[in-house]
N, C-alpha and C positions, 0 to 999 in steps of 0.2 A: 338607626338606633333611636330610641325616645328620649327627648330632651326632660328636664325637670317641671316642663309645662304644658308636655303633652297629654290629650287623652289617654292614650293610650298605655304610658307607663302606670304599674302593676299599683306604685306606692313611692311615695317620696321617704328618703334616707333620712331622719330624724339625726341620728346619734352621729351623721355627718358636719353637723353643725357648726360651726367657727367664728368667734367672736369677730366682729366687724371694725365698728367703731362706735364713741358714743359724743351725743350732741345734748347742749345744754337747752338749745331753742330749735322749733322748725326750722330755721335759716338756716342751719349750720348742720342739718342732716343729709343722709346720702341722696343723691340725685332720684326728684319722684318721678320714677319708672319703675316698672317690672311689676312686684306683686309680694304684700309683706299681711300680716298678720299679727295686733297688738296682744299684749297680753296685759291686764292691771287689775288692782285688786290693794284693799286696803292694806298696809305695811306688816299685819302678822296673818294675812293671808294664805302664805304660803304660796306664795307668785314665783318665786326662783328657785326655790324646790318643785314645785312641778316642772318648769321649763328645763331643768336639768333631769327630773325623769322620764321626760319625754324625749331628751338627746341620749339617754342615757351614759350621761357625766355627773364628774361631782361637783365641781368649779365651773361648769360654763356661765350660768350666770349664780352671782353672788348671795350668797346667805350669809346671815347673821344671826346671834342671839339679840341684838339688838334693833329691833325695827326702824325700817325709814332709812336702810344702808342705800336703798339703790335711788341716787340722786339727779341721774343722768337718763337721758334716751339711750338703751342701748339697741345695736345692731347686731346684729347675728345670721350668716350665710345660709343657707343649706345645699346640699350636694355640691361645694364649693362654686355656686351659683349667687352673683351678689345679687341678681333680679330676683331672687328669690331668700324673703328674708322674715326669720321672727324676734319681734320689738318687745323687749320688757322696759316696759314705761313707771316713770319714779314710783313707789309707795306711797302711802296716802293715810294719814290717820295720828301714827303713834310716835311720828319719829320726833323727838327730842331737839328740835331747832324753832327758831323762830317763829311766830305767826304769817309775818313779813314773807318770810321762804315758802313758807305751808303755800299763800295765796300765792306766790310766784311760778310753783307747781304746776299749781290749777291751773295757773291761765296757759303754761307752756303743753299743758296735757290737753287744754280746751282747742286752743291752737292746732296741735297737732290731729286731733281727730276729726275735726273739721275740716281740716284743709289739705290734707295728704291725702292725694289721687290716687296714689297704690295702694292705700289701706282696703284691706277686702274684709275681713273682720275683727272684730272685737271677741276674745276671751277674757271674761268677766270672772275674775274669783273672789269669792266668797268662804268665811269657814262655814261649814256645814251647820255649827251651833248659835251661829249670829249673820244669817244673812239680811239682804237688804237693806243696810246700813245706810243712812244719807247718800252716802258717797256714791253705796252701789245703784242707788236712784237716780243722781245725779249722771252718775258715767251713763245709764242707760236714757237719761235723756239727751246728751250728745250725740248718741248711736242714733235715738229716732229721728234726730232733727237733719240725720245725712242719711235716712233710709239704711242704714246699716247692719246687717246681723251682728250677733251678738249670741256666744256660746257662753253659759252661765258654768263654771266649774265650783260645785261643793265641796269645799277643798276639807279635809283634815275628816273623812269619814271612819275614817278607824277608830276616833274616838269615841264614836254611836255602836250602837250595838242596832243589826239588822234591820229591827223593829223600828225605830227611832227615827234613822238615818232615811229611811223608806217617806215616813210621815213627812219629814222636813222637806222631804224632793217634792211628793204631792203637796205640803203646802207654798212652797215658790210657785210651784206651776199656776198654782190655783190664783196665787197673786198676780199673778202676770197673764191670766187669759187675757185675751184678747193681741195677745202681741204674739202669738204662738207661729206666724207668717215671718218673723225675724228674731225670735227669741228662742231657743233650746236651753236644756239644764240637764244636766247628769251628776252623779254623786263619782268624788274622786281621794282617792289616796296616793300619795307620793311616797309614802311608805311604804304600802305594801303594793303600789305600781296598779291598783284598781279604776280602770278607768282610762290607763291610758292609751290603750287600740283607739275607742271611741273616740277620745281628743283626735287620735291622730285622721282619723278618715273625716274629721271635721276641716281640720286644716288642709288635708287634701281634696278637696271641694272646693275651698274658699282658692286656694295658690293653686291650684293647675287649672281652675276657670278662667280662661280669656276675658278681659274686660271689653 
C-alpha cells in the first residue's frame, strides 16, 4: 500500500488534515523531519480561508473579521501523518498590536524560513486587487536566498470579474519573469473553491518529493 510519500499514491487526502501544534519561535517547533509546506500572506489575505478550503473545513485554521488573529506557528498533519505537514505562519500587515510584535514576527517568520530543513515550499497569498506588497517582496526574497519555490495564490478573485482578474495574473507574471524556475501564480477563490485542484497537485509535488 502507498505511504503519504510515495510516488506512486494517486493524491494526498487534504480534508484529512488535523491540527498539530503551534510554536511561538523555530525552537519550539515540531521536530525538522519529514516534509511540510508554509503557507503566508499579509493578515486580510485570506491565508486561513484558503487552508481551510483546501482541507475542506471551516475551523481548521482560524479566521477572523479581524486581521493579524493568527499569532502563532501552526502545525497541521495530513493523512494523520505528522511527517507530513501544512504551516500557516503568523499574518502580517494589519493586525492591531505593537510595532515591537510586528518586528518580532518577522524575525520569527525570517527564522523560520531560512532554517527549517523540511520546508519544501512556500504558498505565497496575495489579494488578487493588491498584490506585491513589501511584504510579498520581502517573503520572496527569503525564498530566493534558500533557493526555494514559491506558489504565488491570487487570493479573493471572485471579486474581479474575468477580464480583470486575467490582466492582474499576466501582470504578476510579467513582474516576476525571470524567476519563472521557482516562482508560479494562479488566481484563487476560497469562496467559490476556484483554484483549488491546482493548489492542491502543487503541494503534492512539493510533500511527496524525497528530499
Amino acid at each position: 500500500m502507498p505511504t503519504p510519500h510515495d510516488s506512486s499514491a494517486v493524491r494526498l487526502n487534504y480534508p484529512t488534515a488535523q491540527f498539530m501544534t503551534s510554536a511561538p519561535t523555530l525552537a519550539l517547533c515540531p521536530d525538522d523531519t519529514g516534509a511540510e509546506v508554509a503557507f503566508a500572506g499579509r493578515s486580510n489575505a485570506g491565508k486561513s480561508s484558503a487552508i481551510n478550503a483546501l482541507t475542506q473545513q471551516k475551523a481548521l485554521a482560524r479566521t477572523s473579521r479581524t486581521p493579524g488573529r493568527t499569532q502563532l506557528i501552526n502545525f497541521f498533519s495530513v493523512m494523520n501523518d505528522e511527517a507530513c505537514r501544512l504551516v500557516d505562519l503568523p499574518g502580517y500587515g494589519y493586525a492591531k498590536v505593537p510595532e515591537t510584535v510586528k518586528l518580532e514576527w518577522q524575525q520569527h517568520m525570517s527564522d523560520y524560513l531560512r532554517g527549517r530543513f523540511s520546508l519544501r515550499g512556500l504558498v505565497l497569498l496575495m489579494d488578487v486587487r493588491h498584490p506585491l506588497t513589501e511584504f510579498d517582496q520581502m517573503m520572496l526574497g527569503f525564498a530566493d536566498q534558500r533557493d526555494m519555490p514559491v506558489h504565488i495564490l491570487l487570493t479573493k478573485a471572485d471579486k474581479l470579474k474575468k477580464g480583470p482578474a486575467n490582466a492582474a495574473l499576466q501582470q504578476v507574471r510579467s513582474r516576476l519573469k525571470g524567476w519563472e524556475d521557482l516562482v508560479s501564480v494562479q488566481l484563487f477563490s476560497s469562496l467559490k473553491r476556484d483554484g483549488v485542484d491546482t493548489l492542491a497537485q502543487r503541494l503534492d509535488q512539493w510533500l511527496k518529493t524525497p528530499q
